[in-house]
C-alpha positions in Angstrom: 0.0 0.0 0.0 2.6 2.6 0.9 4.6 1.9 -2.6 0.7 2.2 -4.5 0.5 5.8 -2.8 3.9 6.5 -3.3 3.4 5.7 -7.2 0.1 7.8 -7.1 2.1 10.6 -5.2 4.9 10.7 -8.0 2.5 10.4 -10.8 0.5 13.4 -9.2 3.4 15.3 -9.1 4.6 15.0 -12.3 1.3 15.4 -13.9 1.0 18.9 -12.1 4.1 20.1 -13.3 2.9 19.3 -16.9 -0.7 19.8 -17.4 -0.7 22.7 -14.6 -3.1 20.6 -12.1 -3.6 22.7 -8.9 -3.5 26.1 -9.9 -5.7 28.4 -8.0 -8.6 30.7 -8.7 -7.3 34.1 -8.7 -8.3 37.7 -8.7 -5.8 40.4 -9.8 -6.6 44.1 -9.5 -4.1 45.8 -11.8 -3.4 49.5 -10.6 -1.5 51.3 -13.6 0.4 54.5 -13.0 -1.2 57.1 -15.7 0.3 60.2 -14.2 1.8 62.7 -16.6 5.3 61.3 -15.8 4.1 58.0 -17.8 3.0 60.0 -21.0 0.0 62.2 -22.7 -3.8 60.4 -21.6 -4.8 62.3 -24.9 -2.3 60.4 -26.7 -1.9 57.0 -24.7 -1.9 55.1 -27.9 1.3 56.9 -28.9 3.8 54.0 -29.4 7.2 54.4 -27.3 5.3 55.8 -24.3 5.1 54.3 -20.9 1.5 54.5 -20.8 1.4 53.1 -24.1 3.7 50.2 -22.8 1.4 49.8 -19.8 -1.2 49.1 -21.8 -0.4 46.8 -23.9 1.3 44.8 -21.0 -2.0 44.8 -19.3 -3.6 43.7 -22.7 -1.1 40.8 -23.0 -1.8 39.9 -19.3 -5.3 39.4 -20.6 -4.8 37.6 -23.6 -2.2 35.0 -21.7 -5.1 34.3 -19.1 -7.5 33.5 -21.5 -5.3 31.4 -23.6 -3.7 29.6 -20.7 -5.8 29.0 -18.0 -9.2 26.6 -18.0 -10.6 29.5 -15.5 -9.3 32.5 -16.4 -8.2 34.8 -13.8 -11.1 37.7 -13.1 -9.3 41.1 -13.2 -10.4 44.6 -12.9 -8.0 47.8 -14.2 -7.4 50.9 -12.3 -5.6 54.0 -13.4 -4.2 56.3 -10.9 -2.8 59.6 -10.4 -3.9 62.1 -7.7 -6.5 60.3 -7.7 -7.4 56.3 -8.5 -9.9 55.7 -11.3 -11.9 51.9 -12.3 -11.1 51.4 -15.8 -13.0 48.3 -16.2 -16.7 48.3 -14.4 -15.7 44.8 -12.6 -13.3 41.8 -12.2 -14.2 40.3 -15.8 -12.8 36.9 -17.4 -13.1 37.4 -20.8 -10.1 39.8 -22.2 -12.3 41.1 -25.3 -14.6 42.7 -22.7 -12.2 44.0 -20.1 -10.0 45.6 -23.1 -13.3 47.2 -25.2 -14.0 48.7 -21.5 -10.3 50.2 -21.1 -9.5 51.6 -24.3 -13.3 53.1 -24.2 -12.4 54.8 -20.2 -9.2 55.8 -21.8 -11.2 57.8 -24.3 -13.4 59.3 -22.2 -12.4 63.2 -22.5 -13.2 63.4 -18.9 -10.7 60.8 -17.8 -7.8 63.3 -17.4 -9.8 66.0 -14.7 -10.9 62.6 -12.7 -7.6 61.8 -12.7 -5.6 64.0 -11.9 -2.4 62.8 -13.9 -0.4 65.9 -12.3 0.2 63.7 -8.9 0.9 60.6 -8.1 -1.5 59.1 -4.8 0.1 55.1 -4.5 -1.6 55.3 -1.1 -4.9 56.1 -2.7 -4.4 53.0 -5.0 -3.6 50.4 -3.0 -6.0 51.1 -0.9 -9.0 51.4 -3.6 -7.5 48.2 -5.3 -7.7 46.2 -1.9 -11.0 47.1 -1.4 -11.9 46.0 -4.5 -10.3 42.8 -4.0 -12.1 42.6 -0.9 -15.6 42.0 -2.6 -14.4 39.2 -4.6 -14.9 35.3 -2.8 -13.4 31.7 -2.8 -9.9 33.6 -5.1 -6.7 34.2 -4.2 -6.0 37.9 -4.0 -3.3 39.5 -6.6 -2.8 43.3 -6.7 -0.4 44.4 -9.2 1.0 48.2 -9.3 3.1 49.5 -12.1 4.7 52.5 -11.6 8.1 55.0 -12.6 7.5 56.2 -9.3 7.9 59.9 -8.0 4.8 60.0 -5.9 3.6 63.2 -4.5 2.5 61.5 -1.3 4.7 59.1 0.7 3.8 55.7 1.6 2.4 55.5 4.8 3.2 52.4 6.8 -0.1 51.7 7.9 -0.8 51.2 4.1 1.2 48.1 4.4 -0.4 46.8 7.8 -3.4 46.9 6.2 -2.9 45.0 3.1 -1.3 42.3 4.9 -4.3 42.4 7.3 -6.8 42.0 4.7 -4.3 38.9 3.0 -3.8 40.6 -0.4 -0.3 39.7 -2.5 1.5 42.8 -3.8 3.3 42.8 -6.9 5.1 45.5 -7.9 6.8 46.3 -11.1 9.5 49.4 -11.2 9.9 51.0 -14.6 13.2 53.1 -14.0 15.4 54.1 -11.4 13.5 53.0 -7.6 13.6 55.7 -5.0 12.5 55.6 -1.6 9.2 55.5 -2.1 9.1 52.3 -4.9 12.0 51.0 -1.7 8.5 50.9 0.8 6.2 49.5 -2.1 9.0 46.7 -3.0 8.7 45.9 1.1 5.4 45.6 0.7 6.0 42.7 -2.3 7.9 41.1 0.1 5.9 41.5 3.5 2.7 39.9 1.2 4.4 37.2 -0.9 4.5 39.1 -3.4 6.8 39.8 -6.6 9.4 42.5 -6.9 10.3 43.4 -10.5 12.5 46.2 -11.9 11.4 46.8 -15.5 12.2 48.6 -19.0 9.6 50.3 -20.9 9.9 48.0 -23.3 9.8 45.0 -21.6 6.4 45.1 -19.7 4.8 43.0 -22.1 6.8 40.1 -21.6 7.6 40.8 -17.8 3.4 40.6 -17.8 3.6 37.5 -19.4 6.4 36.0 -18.7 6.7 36.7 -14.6 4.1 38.5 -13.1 1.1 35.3 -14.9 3.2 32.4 -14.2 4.1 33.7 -10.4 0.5 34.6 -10.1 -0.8 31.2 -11.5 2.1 29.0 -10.1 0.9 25.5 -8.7 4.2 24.6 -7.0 2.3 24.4 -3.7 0.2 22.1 -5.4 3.3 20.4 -6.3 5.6 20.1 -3.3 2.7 18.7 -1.4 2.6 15.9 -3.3 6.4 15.1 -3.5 6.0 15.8 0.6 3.5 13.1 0.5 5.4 11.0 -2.0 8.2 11.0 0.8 5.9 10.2 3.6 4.9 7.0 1.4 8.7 6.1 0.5 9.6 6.2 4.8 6.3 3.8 5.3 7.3 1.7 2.3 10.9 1.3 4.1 9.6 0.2 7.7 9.9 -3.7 6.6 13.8 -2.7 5.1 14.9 -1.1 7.9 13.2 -3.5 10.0 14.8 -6.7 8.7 18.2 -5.4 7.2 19.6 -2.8 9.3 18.1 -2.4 12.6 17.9 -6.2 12.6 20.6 -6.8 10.5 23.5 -4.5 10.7 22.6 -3.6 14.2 21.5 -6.2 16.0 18.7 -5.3 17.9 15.9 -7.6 18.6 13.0 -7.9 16.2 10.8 -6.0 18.8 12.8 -3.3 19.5 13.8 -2.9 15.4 10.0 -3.0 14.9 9.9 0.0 16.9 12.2 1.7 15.4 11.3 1.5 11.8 8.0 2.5 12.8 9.9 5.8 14.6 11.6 6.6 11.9 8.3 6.5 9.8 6.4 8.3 12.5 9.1 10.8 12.6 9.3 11.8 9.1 5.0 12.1 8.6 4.9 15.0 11.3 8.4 16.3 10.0 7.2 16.3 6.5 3.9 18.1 7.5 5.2 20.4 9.5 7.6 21.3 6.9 4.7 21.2 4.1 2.6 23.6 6.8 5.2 26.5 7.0 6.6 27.0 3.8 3.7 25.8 1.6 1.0 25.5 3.4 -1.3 22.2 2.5 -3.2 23.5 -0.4 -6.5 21.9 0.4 -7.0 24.3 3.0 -5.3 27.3 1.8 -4.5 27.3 -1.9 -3.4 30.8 -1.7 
């Protein structure tokens, strides 16, 4: 029985890795910086721009969920300058949808007074992002920032306490040089589990793509629980081995006492294992996040 479940383990495992078993539901608020510093709102299809780049790696993000994933991630845009603007109506699935809705809040005339691209307000959009990602149920919770930086308010640290309060993932991508501002967002990436990337313009797309989706949409918690499970199976499968040929065997001990042993060492390596499993990975059946 133990080397069936360690066969089923192994085979679990492997499967994962290649057919992407495991991945989690997941909702990503995407907070895009589209202050002045970023480009023209009036011209945000100008290619070479930042905002323009910003875009289009958003787009991509999109397309890559859609494409890749059985259930697409739900995701809901925000633009921010002084202040943080919705640029999709909801967290939507289908990528057709979400980008109609974006490039039609992008050409809304009005967009820019809302906005106030003059200023940059990261407080204002983390914190309208998180409550977004509060309304949404049974997903793991992504918020993604881009941003050059320069913000006209400072982080405040209670910003931070109460993202990690609420359980939201910060990820954070840098386009140019970080000051001490993008320092306190990066800490926040870190404090949540989240990702920390330093970007060029013209490599959002693929950072999008490449990075930020597959961190997001990783399974390897899905996967190291099984190979932890596959290694409880392999110490269970060895009691009779050690039993008979080394604590019996090479060490001499009485079948009793090498009985007891075997059965220690398996013993010892379950709540090892699961303890283990707990702290770094968690077991994804109870949190998948």
């Amino acid at each position: 029985m133990p080397a069936i479940a360690l066969g089923l383990c192994l085979a679990i495992a492997l499967l994962s890795a290649l057919l992407g078993l495991g991945r989690p539901k997941v909702a990503v608020a995407i907070a895009i910086d589209l202050s002045s510093s970023t480009g023209n709102l009036a011209a945000y299809a100008e290619p070479g721009t930042l905002m323009n780049q910003e875009i289009e790696a958003v787009q991509a993000y999109l397309q890559q969920s859609s494409s890749t994933l059985k259930q697409p991630n739900e995701v809901k845009i925000f633009g921010f300058g002084g202040q943080t603007v919705p640029l999709t109506s909801g967290f939507l699935t289908d990528p057709k949808a979400a980008e109609a809705e974006l490039i039609a809040k992008l050409d809304d005339s009005t967009l820019g007074s809302v906005l106030q691209p003059d200023s940059t307000n990261m407080n204002l959009a983390i914190a309208e992002a998180s409550n977004a990602l509060l309304q949404v149920q049974d997903r793991c919770r992504e918020l993604l920032v881009v941003t050059d930086g320069n913000p006209t308010q400072p982080l405040e640290p209670q910003t931070l306490t109460q993202v990690i309060a609420q359980g939201i993932k910060i990820n954070s991508i840098f386009v140019g040089v970080p000051d001490a501002d993008l320092a306190k967002l990066g800490q926040m990436s870190t404090s949540t589990g989240g990702l920390l990337l330093a970007s060029e313009a013209s490599q959002l797309a693929s950072s999008f793509k490449e990075k930020l989706f597959g961190n997001i949409n990783s399974n390897i918690k899905w996967i190291i629980f099984w190979l932890g499970m596959a290694w409880i199976s392999l110490m269970w499968m060895l009691i009779l081995p050690l039993d008979r040929w080394v604590f019996q065997g090479m060490f001499g001990l009485k079948i009793d006492l090498a009985g007891r042993a075997a059965l220690a060492n398996a013993l010892f390596w379950t709540t090892a294992t699961l303890s283990v499993l707990w702290k770094v990975s968690g077991i994804p059946f109870i949190n998948a996040c």
